[in-house]
N, C-alpha and C positions, 0 to 999 in steps of 0.2 A: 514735714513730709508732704502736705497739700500742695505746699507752694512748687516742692521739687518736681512733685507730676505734673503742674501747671505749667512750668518753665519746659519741661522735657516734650511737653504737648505742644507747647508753641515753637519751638524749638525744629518737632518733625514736622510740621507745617509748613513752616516756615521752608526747610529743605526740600518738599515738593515743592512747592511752589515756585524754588530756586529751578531744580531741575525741571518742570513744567518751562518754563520760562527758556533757559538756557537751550535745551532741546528745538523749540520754535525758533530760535533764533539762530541755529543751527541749521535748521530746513530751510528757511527764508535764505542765506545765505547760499545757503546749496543752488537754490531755484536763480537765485541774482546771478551766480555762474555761468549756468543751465543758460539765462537772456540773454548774459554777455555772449558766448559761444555761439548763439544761433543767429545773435547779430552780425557776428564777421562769421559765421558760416553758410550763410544766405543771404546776403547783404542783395545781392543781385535779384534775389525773388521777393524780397519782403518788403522793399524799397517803396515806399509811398509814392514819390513820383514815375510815371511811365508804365507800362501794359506788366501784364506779369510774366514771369518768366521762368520757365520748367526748374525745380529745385537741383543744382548740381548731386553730384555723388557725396561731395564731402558734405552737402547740409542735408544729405536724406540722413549719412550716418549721427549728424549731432542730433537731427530731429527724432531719429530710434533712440538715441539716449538720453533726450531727454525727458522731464515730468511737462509735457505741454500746456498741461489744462494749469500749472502752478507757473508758468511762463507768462501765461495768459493772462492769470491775474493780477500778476506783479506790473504791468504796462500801465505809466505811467502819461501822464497828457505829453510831457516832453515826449518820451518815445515814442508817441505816435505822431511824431512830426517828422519822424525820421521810417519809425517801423507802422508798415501796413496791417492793423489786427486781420482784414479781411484777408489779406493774401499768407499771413501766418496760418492762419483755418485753414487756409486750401492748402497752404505745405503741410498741415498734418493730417489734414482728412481723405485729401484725394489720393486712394490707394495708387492710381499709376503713377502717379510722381513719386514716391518712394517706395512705394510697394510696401507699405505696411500694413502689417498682420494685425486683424481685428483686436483689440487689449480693452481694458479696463478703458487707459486714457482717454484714448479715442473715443469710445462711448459717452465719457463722461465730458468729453467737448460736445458730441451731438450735441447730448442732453443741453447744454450750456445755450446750443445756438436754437432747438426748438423751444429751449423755456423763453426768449427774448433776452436773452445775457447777450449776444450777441448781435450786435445793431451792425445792420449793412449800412443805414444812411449815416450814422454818426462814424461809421470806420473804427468802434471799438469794440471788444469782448469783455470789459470791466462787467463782473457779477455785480458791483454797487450801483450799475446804472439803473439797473429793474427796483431796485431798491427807492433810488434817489425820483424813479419816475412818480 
């Protein structure tokens, strides 16, 4: 009878831990979409080389739907050889270029570029950088 509760214990552990697991990796996939999308939807504003350039119509609406601050995080050194973090910030923060409505995200970008997540001279918003400093 001991052993059965101990198998049945590790057993429902085991199955959060699955679904713990399985769910992250469901989010992370959602957000990698989320990058894809706003890469060909502002390809023209985000664009590392040359000035910045006012975010079209169609990359204001992927940038409302998207999670930015989980965009942000997922930028990878390759991608920023292509994608500008700095001019990504300004597609989501600067209310006239898309006119978005104060939300959680947004704040939680602030937050990201006042704590120093967000390095203007290195050109990334990686949270592990304040980390790694």
């Amino acid at each position: 009878m001991m052993a059965t509760k101990e198998i049945l214990r590790i057993f429902v552990l085991a199955l959060i831990f699955s679904t713990y697991i399985s769910h992250k990796a469901w989010g992370d996939q959602e957000c990698y979409t989320e990058k894809e999308n706003i890469e060909k939807g502002c390809k023209t504003s985000i664009k590392t080389r040359g000035n910045y350039v006012f975010p079209s119509t169609m990359c204001c609406d992927v940038v409302r739907a998207s999670d930015m601050v989980c965009v942000c995080r997922i930028l990878s050194d390759t991608d920023e050889h292509v994608i500008s973090a700095i001019k990504l910030v300004q597609v989501a923060l600067v209310k006239s270029h898309c006119r978005l409505e104060p939300n959680v995200e947004v704040g939680e970008f602030q937050h990201l570029r006042h704590q120093g997540h967000i390095h203007e001279s290195s050109k990334t918003c990686h949270p592990r950088n304040k980390i790694e400093e």
